[in-house]
gemmi code that builds the backbone of each chain (N, CA, C; Angstrom):
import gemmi

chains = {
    "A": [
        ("UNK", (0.851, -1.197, 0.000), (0.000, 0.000, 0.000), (0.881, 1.239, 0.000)),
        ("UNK", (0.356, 2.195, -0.411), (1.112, 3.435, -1.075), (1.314, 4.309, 0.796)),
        ("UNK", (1.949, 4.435, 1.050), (2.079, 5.442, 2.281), (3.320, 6.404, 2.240)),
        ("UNK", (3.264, 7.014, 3.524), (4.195, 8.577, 3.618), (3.952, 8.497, 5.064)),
        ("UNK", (5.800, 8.551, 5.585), (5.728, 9.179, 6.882), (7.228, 10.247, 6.980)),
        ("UNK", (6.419, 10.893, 7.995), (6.992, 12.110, 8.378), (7.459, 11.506, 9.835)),
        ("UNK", (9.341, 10.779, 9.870), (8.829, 10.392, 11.665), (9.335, 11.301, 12.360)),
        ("UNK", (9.424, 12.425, 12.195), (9.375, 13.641, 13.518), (8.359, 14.606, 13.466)),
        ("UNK", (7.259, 14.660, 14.550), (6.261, 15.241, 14.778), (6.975, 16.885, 14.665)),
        ("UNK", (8.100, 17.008, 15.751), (8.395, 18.428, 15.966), (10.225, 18.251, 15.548)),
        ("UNK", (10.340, 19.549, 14.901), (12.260, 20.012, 14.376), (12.358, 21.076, 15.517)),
        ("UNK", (13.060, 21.478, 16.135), (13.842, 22.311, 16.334), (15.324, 23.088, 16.030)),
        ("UNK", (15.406, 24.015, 15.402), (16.692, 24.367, 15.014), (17.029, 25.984, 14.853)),
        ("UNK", (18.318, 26.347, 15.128), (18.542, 27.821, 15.864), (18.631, 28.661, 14.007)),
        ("UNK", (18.253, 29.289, 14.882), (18.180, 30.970, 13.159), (19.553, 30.158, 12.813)),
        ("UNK", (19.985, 30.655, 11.491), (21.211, 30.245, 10.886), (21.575, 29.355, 10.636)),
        ("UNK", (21.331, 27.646, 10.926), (21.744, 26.354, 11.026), (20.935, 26.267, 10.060)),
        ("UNK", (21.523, 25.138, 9.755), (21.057, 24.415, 8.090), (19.799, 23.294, 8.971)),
        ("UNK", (18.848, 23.297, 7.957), (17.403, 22.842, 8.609), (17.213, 21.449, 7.601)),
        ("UNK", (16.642, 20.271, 8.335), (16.136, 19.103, 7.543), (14.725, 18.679, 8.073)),
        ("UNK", (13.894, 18.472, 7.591), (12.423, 18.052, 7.250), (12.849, 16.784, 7.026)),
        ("UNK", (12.668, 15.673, 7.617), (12.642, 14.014, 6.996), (11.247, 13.676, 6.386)),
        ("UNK", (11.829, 12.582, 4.938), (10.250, 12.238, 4.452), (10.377, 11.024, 4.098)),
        ("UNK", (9.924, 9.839, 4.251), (10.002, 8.374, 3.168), (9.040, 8.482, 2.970)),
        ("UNK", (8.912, 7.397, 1.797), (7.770, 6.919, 1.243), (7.526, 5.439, 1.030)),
        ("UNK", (6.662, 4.778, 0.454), (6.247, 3.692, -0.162), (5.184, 3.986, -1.389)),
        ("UNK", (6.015, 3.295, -2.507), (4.776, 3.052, -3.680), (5.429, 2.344, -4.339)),
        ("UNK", (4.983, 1.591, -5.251), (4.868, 0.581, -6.088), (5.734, 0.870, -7.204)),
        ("UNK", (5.664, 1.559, -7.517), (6.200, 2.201, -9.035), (6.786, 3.862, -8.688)),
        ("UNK", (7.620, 4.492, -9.613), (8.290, 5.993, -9.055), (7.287, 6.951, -8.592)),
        ("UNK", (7.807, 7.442, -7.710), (6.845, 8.407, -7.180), (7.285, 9.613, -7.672)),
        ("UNK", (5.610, 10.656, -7.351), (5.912, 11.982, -7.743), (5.544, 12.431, -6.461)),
        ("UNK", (6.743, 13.231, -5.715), (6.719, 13.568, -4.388), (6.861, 14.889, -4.405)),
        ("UNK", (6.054, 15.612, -3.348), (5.520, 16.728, -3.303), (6.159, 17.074, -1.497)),
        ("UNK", (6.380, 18.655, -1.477), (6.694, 18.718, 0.184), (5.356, 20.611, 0.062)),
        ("UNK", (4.722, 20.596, 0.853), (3.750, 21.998, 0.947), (4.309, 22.308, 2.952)),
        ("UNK", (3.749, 23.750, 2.755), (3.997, 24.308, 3.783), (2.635, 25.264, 4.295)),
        ("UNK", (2.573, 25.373, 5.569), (1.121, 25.662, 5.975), (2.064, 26.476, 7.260)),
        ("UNK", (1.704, 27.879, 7.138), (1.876, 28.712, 8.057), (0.821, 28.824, 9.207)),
        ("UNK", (1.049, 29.086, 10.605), (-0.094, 29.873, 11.321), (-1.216, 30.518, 10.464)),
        ("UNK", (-2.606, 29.970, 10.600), (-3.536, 30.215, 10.597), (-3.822, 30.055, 8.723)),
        ("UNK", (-3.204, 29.527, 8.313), (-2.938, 29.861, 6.593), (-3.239, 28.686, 6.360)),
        ("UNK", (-3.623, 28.538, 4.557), (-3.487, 27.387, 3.817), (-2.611, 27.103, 3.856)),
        ("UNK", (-2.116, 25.461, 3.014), (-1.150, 25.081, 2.942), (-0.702, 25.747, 1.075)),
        ("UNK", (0.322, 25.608, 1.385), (1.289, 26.214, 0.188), (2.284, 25.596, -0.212)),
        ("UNK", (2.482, 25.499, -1.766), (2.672, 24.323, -2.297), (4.669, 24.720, -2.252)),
        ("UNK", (5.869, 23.722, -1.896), (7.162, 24.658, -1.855), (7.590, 23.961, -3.491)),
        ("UNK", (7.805, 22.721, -3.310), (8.253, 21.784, -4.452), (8.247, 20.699, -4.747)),
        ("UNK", (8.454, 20.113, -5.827), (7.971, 18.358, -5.852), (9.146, 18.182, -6.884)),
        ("UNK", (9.264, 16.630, -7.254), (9.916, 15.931, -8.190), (9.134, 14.799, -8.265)),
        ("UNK", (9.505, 14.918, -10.055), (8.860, 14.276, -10.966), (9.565, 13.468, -11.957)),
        ("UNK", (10.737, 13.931, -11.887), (11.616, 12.986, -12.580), (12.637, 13.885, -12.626)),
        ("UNK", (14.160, 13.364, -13.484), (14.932, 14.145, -13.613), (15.881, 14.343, -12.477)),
        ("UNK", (16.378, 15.765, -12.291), (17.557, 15.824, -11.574), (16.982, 15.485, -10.021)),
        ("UNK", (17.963, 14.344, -9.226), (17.631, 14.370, -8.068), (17.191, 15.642, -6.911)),
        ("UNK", (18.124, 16.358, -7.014), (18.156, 17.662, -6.311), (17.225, 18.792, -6.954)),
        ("UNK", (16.001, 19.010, -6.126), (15.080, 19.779, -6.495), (14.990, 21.237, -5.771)),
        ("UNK", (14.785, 22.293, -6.322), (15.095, 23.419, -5.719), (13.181, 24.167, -5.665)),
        ("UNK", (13.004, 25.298, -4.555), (12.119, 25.099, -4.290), (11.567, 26.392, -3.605)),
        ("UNK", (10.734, 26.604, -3.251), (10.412, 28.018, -2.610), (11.139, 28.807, -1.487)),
        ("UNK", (11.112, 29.694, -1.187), (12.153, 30.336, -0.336), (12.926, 29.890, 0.451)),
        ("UNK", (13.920, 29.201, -0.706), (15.206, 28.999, -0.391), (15.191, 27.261, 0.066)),
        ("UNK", (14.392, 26.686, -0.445), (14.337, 25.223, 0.624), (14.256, 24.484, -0.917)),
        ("UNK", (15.014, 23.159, -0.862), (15.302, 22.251, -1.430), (14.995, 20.833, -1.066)),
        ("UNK", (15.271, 20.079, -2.198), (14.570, 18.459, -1.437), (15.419, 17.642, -2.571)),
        ("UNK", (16.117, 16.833, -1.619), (16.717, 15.528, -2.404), (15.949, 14.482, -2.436)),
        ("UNK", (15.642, 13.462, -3.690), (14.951, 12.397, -3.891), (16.522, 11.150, -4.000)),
        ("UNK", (15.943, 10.523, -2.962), (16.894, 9.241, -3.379), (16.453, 7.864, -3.110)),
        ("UNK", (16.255, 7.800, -4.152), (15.416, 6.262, -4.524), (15.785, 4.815, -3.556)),
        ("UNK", (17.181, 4.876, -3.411), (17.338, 3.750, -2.944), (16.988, 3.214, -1.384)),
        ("UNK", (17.022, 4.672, -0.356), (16.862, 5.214, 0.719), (14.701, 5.316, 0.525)),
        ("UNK", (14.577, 5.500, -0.779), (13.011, 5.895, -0.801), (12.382, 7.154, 0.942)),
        ("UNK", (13.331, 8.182, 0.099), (13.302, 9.630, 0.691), (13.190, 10.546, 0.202)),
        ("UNK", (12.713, 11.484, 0.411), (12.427, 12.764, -0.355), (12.753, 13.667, 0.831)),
        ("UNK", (13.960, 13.911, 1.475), (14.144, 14.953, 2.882), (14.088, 16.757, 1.969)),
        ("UNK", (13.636, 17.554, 2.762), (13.322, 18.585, 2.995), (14.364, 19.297, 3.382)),
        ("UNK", (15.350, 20.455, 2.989), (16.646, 21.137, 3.701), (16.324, 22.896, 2.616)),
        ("UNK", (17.237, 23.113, 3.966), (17.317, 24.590, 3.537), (18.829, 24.653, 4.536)),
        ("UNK", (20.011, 25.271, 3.910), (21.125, 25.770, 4.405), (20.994, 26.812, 5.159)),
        ("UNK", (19.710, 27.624, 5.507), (20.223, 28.452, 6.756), (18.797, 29.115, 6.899)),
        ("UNK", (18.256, 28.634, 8.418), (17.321, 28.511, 8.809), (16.692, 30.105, 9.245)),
        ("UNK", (15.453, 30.611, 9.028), (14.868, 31.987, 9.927), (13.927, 31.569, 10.390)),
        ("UNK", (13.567, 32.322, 11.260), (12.295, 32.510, 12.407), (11.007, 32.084, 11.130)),
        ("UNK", (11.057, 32.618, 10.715), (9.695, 32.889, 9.456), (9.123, 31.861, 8.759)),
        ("UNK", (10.672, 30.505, 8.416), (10.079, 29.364, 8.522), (9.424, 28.724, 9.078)),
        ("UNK", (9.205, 29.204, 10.436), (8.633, 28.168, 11.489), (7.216, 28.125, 10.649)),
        ("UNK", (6.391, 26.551, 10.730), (5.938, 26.265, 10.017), (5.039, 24.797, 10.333)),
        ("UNK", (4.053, 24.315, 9.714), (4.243, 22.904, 9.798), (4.176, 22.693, 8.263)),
        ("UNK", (4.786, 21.717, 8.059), (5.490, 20.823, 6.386), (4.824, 19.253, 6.078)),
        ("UNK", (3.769, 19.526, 5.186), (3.449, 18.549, 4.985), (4.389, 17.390, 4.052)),
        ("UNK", (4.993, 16.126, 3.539), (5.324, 15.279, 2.655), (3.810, 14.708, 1.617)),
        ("UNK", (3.749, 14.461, 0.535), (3.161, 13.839, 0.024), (3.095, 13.199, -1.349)),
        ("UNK", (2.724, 12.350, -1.674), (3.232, 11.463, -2.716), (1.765, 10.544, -3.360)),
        ("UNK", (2.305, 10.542, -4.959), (1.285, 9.731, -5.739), (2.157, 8.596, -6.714)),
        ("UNK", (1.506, 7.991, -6.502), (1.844, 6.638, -7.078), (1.397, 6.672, -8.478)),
        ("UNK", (2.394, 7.002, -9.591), (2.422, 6.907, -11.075), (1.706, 5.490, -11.915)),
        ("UNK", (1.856, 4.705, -10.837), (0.791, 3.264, -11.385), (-0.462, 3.072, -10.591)),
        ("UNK", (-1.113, 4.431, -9.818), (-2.499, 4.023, -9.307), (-3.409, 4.132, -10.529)),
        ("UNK", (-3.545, 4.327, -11.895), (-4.270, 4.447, -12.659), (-4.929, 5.947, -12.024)),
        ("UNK", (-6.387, 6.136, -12.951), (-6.662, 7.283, -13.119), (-7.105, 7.743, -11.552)),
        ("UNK", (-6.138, 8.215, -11.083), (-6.334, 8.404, -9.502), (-5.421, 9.809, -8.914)),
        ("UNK", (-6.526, 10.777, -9.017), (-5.980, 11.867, -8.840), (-5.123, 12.518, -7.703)),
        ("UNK", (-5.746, 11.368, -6.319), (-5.609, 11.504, -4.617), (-3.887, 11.530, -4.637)),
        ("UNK", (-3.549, 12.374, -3.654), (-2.298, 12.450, -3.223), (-2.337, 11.604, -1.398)),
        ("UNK", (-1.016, 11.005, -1.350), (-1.142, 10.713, 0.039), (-0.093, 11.382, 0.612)),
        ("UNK", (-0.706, 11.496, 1.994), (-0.142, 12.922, 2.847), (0.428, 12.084, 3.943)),
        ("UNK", (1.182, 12.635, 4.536), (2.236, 12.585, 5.353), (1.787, 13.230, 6.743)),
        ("UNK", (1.868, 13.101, 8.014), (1.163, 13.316, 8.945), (1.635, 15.074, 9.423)),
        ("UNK", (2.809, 14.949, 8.958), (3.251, 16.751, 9.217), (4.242, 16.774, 10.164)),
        ("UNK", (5.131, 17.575, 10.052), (6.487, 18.056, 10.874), (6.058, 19.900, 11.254)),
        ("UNK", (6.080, 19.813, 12.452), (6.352, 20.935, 12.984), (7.818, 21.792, 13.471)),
        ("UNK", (7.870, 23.036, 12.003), (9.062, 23.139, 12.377), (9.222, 24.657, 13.115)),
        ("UNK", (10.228, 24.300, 14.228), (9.688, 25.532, 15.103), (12.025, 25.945, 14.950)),
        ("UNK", (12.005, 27.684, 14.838), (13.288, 27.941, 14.374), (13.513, 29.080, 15.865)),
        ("UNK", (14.556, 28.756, 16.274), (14.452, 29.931, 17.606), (15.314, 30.866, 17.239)),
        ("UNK", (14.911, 32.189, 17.668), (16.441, 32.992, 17.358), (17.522, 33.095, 18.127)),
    ],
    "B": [
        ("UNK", (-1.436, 34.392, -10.742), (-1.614, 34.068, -9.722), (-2.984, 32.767, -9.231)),
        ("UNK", (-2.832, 31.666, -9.075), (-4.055, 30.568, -8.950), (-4.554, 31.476, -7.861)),
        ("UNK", (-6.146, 31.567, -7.509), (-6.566, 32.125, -6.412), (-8.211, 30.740, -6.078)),
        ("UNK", (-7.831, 29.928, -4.174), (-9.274, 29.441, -4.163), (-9.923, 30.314, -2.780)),
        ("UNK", (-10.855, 30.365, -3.118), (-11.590, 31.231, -2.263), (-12.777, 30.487, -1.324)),
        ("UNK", (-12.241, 30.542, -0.109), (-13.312, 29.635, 0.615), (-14.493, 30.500, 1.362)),
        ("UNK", (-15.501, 30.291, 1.603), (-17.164, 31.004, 1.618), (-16.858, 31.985, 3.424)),
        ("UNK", (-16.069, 30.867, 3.945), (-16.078, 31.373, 5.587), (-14.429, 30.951, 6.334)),
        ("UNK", (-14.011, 31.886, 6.765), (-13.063, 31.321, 7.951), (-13.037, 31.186, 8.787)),
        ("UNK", (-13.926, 31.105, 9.861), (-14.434, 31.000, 10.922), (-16.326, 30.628, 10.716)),
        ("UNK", (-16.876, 29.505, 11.383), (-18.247, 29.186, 11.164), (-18.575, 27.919, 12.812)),
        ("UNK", (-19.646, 28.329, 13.559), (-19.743, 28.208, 14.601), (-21.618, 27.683, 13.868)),
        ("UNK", (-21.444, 26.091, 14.481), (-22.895, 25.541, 13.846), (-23.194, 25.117, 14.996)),
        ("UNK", (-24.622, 24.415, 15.176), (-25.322, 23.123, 16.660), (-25.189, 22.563, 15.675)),
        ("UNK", (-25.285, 21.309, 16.562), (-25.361, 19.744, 16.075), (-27.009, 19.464, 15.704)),
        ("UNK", (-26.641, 19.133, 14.934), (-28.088, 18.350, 13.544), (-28.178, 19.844, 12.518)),
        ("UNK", (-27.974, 20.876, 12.599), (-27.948, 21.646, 11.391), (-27.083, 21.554, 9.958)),
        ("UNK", (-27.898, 21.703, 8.884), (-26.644, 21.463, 7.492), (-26.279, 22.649, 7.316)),
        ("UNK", (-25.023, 21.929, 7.017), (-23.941, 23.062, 7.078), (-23.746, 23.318, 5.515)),
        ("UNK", (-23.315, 24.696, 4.731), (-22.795, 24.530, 3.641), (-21.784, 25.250, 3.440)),
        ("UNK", (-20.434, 24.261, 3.351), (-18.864, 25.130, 2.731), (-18.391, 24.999, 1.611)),
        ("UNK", (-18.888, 26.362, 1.153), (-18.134, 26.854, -0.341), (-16.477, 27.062, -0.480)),
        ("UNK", (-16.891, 26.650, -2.006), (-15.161, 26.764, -2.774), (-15.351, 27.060, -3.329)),
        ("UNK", (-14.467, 28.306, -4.075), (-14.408, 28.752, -5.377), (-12.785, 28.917, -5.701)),
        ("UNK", (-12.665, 28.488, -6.912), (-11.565, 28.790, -7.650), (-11.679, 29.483, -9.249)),
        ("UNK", (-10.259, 30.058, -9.230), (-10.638, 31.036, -10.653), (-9.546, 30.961, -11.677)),
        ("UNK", (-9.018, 29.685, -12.102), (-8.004, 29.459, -12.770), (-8.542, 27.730, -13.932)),
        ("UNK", (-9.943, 28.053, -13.760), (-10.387, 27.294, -14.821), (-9.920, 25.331, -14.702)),
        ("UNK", (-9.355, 25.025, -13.383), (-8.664, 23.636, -12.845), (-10.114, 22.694, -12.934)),
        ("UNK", (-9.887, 21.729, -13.836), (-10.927, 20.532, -13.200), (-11.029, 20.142, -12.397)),
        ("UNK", (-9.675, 20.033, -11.364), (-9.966, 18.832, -10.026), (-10.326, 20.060, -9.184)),
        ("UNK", (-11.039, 19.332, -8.087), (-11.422, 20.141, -7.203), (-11.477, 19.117, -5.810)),
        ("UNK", (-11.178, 19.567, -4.735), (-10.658, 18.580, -3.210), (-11.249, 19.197, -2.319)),
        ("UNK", (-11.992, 17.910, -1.485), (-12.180, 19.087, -0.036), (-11.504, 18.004, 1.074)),
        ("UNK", (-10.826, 18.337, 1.843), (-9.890, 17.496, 2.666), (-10.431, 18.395, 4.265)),
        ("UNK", (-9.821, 17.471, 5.542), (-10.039, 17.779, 7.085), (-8.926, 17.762, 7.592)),
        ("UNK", (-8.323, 18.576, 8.209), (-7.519, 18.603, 8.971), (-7.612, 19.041, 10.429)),
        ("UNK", (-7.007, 17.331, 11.383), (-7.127, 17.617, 12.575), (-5.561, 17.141, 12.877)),
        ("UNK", (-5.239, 17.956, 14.182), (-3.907, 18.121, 14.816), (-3.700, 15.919, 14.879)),
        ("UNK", (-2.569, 15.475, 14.684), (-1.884, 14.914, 14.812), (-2.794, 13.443, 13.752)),
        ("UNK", (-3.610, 14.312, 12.768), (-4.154, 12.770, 11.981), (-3.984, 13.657, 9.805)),
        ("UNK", (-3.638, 14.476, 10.202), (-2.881, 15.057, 9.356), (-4.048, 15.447, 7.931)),
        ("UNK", (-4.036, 15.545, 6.509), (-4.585, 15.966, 5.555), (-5.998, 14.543, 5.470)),
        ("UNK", (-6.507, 14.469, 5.561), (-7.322, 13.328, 4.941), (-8.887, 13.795, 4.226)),
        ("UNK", (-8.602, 13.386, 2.930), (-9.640, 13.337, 1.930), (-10.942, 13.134, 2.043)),
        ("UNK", (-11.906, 14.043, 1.902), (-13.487, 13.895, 2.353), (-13.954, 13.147, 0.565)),
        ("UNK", (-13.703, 14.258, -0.077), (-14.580, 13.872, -1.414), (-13.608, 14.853, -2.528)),
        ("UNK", (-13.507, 14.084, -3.644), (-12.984, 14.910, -4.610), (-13.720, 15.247, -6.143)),
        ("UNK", (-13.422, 16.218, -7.137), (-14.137, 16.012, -8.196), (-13.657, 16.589, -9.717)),
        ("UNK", (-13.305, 15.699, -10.497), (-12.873, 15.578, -11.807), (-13.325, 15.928, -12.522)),
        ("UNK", (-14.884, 16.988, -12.435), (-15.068, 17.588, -13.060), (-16.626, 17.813, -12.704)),
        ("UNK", (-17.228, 18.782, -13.629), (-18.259, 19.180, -13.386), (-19.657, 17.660, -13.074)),
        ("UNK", (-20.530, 17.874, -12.212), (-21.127, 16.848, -11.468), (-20.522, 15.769, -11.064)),
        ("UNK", (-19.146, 15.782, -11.498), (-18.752, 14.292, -11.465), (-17.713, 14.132, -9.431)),
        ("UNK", (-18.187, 13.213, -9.101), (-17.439, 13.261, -7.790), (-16.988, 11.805, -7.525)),
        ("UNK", (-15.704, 12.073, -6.551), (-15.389, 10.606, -6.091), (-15.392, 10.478, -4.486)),
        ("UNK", (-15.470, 9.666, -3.937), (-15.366, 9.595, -2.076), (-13.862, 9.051, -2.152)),
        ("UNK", (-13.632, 10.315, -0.920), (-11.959, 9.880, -0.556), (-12.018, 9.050, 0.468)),
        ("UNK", (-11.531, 8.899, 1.513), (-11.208, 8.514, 2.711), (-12.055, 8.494, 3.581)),
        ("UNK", (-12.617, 9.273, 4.119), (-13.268, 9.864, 4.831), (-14.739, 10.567, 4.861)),
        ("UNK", (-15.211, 9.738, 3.545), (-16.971, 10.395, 3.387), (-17.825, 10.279, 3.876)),
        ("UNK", (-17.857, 9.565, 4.915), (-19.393, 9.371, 6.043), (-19.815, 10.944, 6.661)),
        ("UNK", (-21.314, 10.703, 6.692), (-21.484, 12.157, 7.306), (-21.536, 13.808, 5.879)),
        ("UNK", (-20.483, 13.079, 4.861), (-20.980, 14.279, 4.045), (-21.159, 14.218, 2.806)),
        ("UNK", (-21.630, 14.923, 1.911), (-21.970, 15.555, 0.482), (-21.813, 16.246, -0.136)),
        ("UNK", (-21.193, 16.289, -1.395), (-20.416, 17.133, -2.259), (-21.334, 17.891, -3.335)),
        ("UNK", (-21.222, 18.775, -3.924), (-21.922, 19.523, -5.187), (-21.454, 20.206, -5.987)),
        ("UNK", (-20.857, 19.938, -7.571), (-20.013, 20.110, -8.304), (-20.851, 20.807, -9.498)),
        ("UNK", (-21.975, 22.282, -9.524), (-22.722, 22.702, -10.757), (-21.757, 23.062, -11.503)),
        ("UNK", (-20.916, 24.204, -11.131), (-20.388, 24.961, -11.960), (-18.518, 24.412, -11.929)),
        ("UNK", (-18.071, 24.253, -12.926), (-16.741, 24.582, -12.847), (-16.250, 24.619, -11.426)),
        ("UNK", (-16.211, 26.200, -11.345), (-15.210, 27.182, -10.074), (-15.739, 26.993, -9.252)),
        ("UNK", (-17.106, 25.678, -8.466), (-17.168, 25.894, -7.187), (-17.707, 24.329, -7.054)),
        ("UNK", (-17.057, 24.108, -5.745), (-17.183, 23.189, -5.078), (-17.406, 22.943, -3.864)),
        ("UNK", (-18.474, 22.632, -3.476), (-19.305, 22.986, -2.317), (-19.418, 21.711, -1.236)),
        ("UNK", (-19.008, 21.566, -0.262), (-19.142, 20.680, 0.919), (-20.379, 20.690, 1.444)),
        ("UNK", (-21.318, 19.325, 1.950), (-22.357, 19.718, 2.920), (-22.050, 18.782, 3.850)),
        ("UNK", (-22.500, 19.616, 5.203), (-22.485, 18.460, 6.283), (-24.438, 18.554, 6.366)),
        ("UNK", (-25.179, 17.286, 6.544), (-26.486, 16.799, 6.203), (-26.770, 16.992, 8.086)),
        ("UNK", (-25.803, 16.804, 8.641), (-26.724, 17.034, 10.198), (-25.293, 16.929, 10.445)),
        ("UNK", (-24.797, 17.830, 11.550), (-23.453, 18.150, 12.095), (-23.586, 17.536, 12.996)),
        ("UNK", (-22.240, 17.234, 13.480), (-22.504, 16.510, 14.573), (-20.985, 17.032, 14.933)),
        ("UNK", (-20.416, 16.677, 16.722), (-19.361, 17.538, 17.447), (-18.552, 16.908, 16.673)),
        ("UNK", (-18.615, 15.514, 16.417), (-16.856, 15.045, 15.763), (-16.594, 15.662, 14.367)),
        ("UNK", (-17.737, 16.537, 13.837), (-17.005, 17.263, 12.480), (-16.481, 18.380, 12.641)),
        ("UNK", (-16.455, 18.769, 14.157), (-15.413, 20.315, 14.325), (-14.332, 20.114, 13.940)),
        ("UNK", (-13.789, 20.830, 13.027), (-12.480, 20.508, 12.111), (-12.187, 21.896, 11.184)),
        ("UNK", (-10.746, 21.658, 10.807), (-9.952, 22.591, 9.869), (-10.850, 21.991, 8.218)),
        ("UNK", (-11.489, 22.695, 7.492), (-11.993, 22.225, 6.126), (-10.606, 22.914, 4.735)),
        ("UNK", (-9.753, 22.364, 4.279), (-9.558, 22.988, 3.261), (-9.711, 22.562, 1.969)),
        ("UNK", (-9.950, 23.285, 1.303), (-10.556, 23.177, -0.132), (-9.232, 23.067, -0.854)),
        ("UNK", (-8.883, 22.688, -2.176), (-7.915, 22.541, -2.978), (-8.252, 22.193, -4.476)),
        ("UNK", (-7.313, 22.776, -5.624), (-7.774, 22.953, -6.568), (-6.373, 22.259, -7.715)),
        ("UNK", (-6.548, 21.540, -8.629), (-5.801, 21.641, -9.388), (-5.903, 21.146, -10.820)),
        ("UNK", (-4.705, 21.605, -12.226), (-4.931, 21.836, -13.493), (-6.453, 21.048, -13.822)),
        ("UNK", (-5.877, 19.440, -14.093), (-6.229, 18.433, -15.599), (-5.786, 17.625, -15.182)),
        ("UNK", (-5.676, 16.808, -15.981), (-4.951, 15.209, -16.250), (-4.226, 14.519, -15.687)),
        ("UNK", (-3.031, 15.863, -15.437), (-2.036, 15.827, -15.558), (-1.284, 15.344, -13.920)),
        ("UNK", (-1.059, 14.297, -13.704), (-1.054, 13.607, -12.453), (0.115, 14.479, -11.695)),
        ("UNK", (0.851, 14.595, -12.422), (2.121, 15.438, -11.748), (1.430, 17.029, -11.019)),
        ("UNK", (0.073, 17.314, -11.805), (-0.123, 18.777, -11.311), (0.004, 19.309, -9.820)),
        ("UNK", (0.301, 20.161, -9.590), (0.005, 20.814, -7.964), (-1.034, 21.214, -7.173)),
        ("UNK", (-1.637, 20.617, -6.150), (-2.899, 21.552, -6.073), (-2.575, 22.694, -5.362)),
        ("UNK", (-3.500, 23.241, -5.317), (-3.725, 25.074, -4.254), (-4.358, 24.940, -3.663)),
        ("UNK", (-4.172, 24.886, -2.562), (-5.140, 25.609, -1.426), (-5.479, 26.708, -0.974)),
        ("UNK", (-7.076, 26.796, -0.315), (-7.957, 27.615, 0.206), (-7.459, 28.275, 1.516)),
        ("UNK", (-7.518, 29.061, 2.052), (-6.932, 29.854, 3.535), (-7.854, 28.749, 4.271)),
        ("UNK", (-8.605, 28.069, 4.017), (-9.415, 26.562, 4.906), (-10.566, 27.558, 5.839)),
        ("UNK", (-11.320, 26.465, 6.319), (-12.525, 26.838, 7.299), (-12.284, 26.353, 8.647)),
        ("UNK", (-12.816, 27.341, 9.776), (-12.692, 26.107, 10.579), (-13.909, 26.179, 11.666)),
        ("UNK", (-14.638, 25.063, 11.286), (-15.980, 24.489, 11.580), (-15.656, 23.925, 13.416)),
        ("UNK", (-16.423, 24.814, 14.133), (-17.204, 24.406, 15.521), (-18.729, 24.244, 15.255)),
        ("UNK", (-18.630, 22.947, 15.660), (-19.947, 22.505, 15.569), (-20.390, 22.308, 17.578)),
        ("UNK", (-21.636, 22.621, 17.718), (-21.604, 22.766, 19.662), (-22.799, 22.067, 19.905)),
    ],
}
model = gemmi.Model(1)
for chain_id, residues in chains.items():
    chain = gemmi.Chain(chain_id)
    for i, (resn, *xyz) in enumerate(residues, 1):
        res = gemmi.Residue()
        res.name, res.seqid = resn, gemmi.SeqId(i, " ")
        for name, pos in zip(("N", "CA", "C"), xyz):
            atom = gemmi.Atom()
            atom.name, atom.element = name, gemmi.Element(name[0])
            atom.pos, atom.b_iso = gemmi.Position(*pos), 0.0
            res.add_atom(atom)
        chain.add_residue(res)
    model.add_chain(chain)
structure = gemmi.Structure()
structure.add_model(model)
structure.setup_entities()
């Protein structure tokens, strides 16, 4: 069965330090993996995904995501962390062989909290 | 700029009243999502829809009903509320076909039901 976990509920990490979001997955066939971000009181907002192509995906303010297949990870990083990120980060992923199946599966969420 | 526009951000119901939460989007997207979000059980899928009248049940459809007239809106009903549907509602929108697409989300609702 196709799943996504996020196994740290909460990140902590100081202004300036390089920041990681962990993500695996499971699916059957390559995935197209997606990471969104949901501020205080806000929708969620979409940062970046991969779909094929270059492992190293670059991504909304300033945050990046390596896909590595063999590990079946998609981690979440940004080289130098602000307050402003603080955030919670969803993972999520669709399985390229569910047939005509539009549903994404979501990842339970990382709360990332940045201190100054 | 994709823009979805949800009916209420704040909505305070009793239990057994129907509820109705609007979506609108304005970037012409077939799919259309209405998902729940509660603290530590994360995004999960109420009902989705591929296009005009057409709907599918996600995960999580007991308790509600979807309505797909037009294009740009996609409308949630709860048929008699009840306390366990107090929840974050967000709506989400995206292209076509195209499985790789992104969806967008709505600034979401968030339904007290008492």
């Amino acid at each position: 069965a196709q799943s996504v976990a996020q196994p740290e509920d909460q990140v902590n990490v100081a202004e300036g330090n390089p920041l990681t979001v962990k993500c695996t997955y499971s699916v059957s066939g390559n995935p197209y993996l997606f990471w969104y971000v949901q501020y205080p009181n806000r929708g969620l907002q979409f940062l970046l995904k991969y779909i094929t192509g270059d492992n190293l995906v670059k991504g909304s303010y300033g945050f990046e995501a390596e896909f590595n297949k063999s590990q079946t990870s998609f981690h979440l990083k940004k080289p130098s962390a602000l307050v402003s990120d603080s955030a919670l980060y969803f993972c999520a992923v669709r399985d390229p062989n569910a047939g005509n199946n539009r549903k994404l599966i979501w990842g339970l969420g990382t709360s990332l909290a940045v201190n100054p | 700029d994709v823009k979805v526009t949800q009916s209420s951000r704040y909505l305070v119901k009793r239990t057994g009243e129907k509820v109705f939460l609007e979506c609108v989007q304005d970037m012409d997207h077939e799919n259309m999502f209405w998902y729940r979000q509660d603290p530590g059980l994360g995004l999960r899928l109420i009902y989705f829809s591929y296009d005009v009248k057409m709907k599918e049940k996600g995960d999580i459809p007991e308790g509600y009903s979807v309505s797909r007239e037009k294009k740009e809106r996609f409308s949630l009903i709860l048929e008699s509320a009840s306390t366990n549907q107090t929840s974050m509602y967000l709506c989400a929108s995206s292209l076509g076909q195209v499985y790789t697409d992104t969806q967008y989300f709505g600034p979401g609702t968030r339904l007290t039901v008492l």
